[in-house]
C-alpha positions in Angstrom: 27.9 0.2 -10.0 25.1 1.8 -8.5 21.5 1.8 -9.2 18.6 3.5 -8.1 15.0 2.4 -8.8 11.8 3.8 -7.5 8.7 1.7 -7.5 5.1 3.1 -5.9 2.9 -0.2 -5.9 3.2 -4.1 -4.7 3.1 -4.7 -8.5 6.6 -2.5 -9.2 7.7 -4.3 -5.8 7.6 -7.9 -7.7 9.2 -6.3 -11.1 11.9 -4.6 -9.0 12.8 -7.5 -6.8 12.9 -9.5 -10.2 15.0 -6.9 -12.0 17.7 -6.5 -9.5 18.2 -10.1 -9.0 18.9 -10.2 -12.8 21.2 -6.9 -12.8 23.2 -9.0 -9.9 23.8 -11.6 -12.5 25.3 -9.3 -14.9 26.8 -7.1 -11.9 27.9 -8.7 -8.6 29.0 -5.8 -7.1 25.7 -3.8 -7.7 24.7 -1.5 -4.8 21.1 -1.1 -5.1 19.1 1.4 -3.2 15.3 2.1 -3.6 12.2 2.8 -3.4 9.5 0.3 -3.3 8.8 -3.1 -1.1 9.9 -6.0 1.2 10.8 -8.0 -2.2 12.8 -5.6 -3.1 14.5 -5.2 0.5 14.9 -9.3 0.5 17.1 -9.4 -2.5 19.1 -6.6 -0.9 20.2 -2.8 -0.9 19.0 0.1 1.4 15.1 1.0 1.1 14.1 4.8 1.5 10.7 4.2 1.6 7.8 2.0 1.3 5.4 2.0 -1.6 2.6 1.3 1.4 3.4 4.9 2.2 3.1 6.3 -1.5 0.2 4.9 -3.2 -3.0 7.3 -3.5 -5.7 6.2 -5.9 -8.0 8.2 -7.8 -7.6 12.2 -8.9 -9.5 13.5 -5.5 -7.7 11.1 -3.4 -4.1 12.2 -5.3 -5.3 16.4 -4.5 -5.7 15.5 -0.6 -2.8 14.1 -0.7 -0.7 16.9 -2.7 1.3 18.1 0.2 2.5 14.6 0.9 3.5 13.8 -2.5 5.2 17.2 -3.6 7.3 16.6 -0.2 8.1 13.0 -0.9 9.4 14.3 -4.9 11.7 17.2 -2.7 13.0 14.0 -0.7 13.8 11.8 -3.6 15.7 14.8 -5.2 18.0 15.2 -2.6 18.4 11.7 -1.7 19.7 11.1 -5.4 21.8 13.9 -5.4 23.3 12.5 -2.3 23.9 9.0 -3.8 24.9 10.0 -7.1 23.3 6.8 -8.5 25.2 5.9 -12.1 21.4 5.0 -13.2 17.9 5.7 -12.2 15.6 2.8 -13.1 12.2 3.8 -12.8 9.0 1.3 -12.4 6.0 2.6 -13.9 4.4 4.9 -11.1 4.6 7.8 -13.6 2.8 10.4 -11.7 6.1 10.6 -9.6 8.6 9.3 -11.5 8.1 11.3 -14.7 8.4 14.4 -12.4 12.0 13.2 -11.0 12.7 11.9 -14.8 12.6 15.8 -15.8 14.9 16.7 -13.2 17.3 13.9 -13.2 17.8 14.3 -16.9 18.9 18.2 -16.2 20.9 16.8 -13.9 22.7 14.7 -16.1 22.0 11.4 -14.6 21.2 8.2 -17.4 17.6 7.8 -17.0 15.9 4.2 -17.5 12.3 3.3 -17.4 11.0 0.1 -16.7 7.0 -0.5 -17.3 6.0 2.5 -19.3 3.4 4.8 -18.2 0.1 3.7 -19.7 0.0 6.9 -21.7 -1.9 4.9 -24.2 -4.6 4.9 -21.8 -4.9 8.5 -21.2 -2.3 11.2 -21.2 -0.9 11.1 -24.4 0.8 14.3 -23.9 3.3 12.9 -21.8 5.4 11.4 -24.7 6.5 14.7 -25.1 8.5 14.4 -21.9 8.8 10.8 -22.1 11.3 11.8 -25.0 12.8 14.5 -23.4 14.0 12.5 -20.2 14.3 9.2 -20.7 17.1 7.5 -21.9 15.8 4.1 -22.2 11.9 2.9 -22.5 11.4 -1.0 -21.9 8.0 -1.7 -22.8 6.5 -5.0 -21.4 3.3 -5.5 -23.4 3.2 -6.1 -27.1 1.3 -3.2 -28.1 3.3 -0.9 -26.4 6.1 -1.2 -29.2 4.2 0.2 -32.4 2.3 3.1 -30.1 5.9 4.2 -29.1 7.2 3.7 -32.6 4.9 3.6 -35.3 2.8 6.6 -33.5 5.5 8.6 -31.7 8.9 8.0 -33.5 10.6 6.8 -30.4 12.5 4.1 -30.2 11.4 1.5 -26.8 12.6 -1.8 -26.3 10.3 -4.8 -26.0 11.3 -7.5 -23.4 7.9 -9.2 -22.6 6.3 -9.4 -19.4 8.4 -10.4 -16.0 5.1 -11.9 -15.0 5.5 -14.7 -17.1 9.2 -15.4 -14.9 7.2 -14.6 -11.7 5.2 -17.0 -12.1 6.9 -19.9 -14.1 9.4 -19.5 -11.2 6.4 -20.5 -8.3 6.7 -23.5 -6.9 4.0 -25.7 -6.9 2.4 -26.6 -3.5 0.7 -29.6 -1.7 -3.3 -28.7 -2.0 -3.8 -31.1 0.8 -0.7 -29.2 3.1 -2.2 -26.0 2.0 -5.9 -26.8 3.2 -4.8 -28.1 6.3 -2.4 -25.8 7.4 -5.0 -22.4 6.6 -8.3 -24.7 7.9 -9.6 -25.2 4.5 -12.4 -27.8 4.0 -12.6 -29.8 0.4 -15.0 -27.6 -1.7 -13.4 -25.5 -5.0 -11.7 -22.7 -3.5 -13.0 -19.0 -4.8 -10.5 -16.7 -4.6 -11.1 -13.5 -4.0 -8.5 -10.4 -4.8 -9.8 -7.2 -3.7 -6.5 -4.9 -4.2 -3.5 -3.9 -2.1 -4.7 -0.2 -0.7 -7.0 0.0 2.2 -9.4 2.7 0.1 -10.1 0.4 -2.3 -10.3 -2.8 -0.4 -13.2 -1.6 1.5 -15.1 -0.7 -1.9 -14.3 -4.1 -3.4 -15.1 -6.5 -0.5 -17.8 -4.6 0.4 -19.8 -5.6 -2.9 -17.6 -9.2 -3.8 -18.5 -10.9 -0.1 -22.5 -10.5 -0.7 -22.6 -13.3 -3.0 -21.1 -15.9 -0.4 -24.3 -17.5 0.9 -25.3 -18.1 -3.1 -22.6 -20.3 -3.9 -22.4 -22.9 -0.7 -20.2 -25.3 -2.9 -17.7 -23.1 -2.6 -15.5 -21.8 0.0 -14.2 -17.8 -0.5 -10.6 -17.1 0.3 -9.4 -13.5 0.2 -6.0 -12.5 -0.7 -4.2 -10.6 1.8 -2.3 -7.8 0.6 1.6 -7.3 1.9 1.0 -3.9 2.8 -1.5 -4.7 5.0 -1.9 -6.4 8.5 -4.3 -9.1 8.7 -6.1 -7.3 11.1 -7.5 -4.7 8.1 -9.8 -7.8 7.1 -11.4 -8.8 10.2 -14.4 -7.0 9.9 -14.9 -8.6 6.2 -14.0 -12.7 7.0 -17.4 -13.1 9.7 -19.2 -14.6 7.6 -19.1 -18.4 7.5 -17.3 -20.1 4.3 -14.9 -16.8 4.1 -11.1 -16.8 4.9 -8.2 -14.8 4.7 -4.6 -15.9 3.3 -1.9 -13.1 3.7 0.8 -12.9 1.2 -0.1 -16.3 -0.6 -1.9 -14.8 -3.5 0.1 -17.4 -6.2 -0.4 -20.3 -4.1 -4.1 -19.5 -3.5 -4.5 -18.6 -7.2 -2.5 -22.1 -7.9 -5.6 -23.9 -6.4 -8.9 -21.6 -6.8 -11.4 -22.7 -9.5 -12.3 -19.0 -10.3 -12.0 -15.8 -8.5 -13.1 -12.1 -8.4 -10.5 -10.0 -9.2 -9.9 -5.8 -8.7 -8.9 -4.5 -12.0 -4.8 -3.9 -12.2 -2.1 -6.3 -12.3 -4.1 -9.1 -10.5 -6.0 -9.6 -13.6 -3.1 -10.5 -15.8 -1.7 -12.9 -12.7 -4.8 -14.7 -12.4 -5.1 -15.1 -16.2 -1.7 -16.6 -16.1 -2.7 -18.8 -13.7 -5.7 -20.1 -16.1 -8.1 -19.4 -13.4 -11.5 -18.1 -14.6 -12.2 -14.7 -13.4 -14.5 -12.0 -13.3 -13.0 -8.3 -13.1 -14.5 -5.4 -10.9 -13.4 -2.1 -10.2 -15.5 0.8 -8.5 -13.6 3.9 -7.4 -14.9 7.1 -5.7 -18.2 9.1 -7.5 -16.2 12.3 -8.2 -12.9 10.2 -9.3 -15.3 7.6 -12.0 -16.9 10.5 -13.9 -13.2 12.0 -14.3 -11.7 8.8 -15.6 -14.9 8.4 -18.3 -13.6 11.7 -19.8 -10.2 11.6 -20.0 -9.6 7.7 -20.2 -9.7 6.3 -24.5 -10.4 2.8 -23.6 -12.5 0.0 -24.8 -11.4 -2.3 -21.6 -10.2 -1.6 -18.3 -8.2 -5.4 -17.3 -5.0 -5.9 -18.9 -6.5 -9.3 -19.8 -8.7 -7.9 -22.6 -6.3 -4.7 -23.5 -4.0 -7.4 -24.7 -6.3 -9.7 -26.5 -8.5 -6.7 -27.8 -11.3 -8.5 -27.1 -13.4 -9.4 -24.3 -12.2 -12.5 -22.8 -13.0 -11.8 -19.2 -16.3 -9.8 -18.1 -15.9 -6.6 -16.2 -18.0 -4.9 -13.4 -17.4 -1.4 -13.1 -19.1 1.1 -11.1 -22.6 0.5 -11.0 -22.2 -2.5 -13.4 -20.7 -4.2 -10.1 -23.2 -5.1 -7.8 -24.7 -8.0 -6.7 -26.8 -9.4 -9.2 -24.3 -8.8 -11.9 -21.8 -10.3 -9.5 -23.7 -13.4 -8.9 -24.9 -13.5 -12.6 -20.8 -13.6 -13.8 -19.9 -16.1 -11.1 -22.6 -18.5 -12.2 -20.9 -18.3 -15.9 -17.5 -19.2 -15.3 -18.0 -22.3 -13.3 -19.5 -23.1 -16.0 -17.5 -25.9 -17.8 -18.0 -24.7 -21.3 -17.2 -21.3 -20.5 -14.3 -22.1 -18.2 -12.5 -24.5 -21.7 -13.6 -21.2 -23.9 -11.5 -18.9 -21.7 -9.0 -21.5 -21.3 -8.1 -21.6 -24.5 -8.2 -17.8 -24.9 -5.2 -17.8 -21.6 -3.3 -19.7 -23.7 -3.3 -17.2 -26.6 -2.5 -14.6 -24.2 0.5 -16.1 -22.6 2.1 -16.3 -26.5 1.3 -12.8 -27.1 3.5 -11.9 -24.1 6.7 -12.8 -25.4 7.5 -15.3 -23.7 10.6 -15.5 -20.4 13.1 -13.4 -19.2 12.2 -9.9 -19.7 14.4 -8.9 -16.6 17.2 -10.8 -17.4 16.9 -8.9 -20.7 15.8 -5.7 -19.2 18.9 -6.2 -16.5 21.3 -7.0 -19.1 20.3 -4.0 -21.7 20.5 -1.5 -18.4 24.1 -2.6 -17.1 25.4 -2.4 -21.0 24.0 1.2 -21.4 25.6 2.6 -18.2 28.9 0.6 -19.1 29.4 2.6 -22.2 
């Protein structure tokens, strides 16, 4: 059969590689075309375009970049309608997805959504056409379940979070090989993960590299993002005791003793990884004061949504400087601290479900379009 799944971040990239290896399992013969990363491309299928091309953060930054984006949705209509996909699987990204949702449903195509849009978050209203156009709704944290049902009346399926797979299914690495082959010397690695577009990259590393001469017994490693060359960061890795890793960010979170995290995704990974963190987000003037007024949230990391509490500290906006920074690091090297978070990792992990939500997400989709 044939699928078609559209993913607009390095985040839906992982999910979507994971999903379509577990869709081969049920289907063999699956022809998979897409639009999302090079995970994706590696387990196979033809890519239409890259999620490094499609991701615009914040509301100004999404109005500069209308044009773009209302040409891109024209695209994707047509390249459906040429491929005549028996499902379209769609990865969170709801900005654009929801928008070819509507018009796949009039078009009678079976309409599956993988990752809901955080409409908990902000948005609500969107659960009207949530219900209108999609078919299926697999919901990967636990909350999700009771907003969808208990609030709105629509049935979602929970299958846990394929983040648990992803990593369970890492590999554990030397730390000596590691060191050696990326010039590492022996002091506790920080790991620094200061998101995946260039906008934001520049913001975060801007702020998280000014505490590097306070913590000499330690060495900062930044996590290079796939969707960008190395040669992005070489104005921020001068400074002495600062390195770049591209594309490693599991091994490097494998072996890092705590690390400063942009808030998205990479908070939940480095949880999952039991490595202290402190979270950070600062996004444009204009774009912040929006978000305070249309965003119902008591947290903005995943990490704390999940727990309802606050298990990791977070920086945001003018919170996240360099006192604060240096005041947060100082805590979680902290041995105490570090056990108390420890312990409240664990707790997390459990609430998640558990493995194999694609294998149950893959298996749920191929049954639906079977019947």
């Amino acid at each position: 059969m044939k699928y078609y799944l559209i993913a607009g971040e390095a985040s839906g990239d992982l999910h979507g590689a994971n999903l379509m290896k577990s869709i081969l399992k049920e289907d063999p013969k699956a022809e998979f075309r897409f639009w999302g990363g090079d995970l994706m491309l590696a387990v196979g299928g033809s890519i239409v375009k890259h999620y490094r091309d499609l991701a615009f953060m914040g509301f100004i930054e999404v109005i500069l970049n209308l044009f773009t984006i209302l040409r891109n949705i024209k695209f994707c209509k047509q390249d459906i309608t040429n491929f005549q996909p028996d499902v379209l699987v769609f990865i969170d990204y709801p900005g654009f997805n929801l928008r070819i949702a509507e018009w796949a449903k009039q078009k009678g195509f079976k309409t599956h959504y993988y990752i809901s849009p955080q409409i908990w978050a902000w948005k609500e209203g969107r659960i009207k056409s949530i219900k209108q156009c999609v078919d299926m709704m697999y919901v990967i944290l636990p909350f999700e379940k009771s907003f969808y049902e208990d609030k709105h009346h629509f049935p979602v399926e929970f299958v846990g979070h394929p983040l648990i797979d992803a990593i369970a299914d890492h590999k554990q690495i030397m730390p000596e090989n590691f060191k050696t082959k990326h010039n590492l010397d022996d002091r506790p690695i920080i790991a620094i993960l200061p998101g995946s577009r260039k906008q934001e990259i520049r913001k975060m590393l801007e702020v998280m590299l000014t505490v590097v001469n306070e913590f000499s017994d330690y060495q900062f490693v930044i996590a290079g993002a796939p969707s960008q060359e190395a040669s992005f960061y070489a104005p921020f890795i001068k400074k002495e005791g600062v390195h770049l890793i591209m594309n490693q960010t599991y091994d490097l979170l494998s072996l890092s003793s705590a690390a400063l995290v942009t808030s998205g995704t990479a908070t939940l990974e480095t949880a999952l990884f039991k490595v202290p963190e402190v979270v950070c987000y600062k996004g444009s003037y204009i774009s912040y004061q929006i978000a305070k007024r249309v965003i119902n949230l008591d947290y903005i990391s995943l990490v704390n949504l999940i727990m309802d509490k606050p298990v990791v500290t977070e920086l945001i906006q003018g919170e996240f400087n360099s006192k604060r920074l240096k005041e947060e690091l100082t805590t979680i090297i902290d041995d105490y601290n570090r056990a108390v978070m420890f312990l409240d990792y664990y707790d997390l992990e459990k609430k998640l479900g558990g493995r194999g939500a694609s294998d149950k997400t893959a298996k749920l989709i191929v049954e639906a379009i079977k019947n």
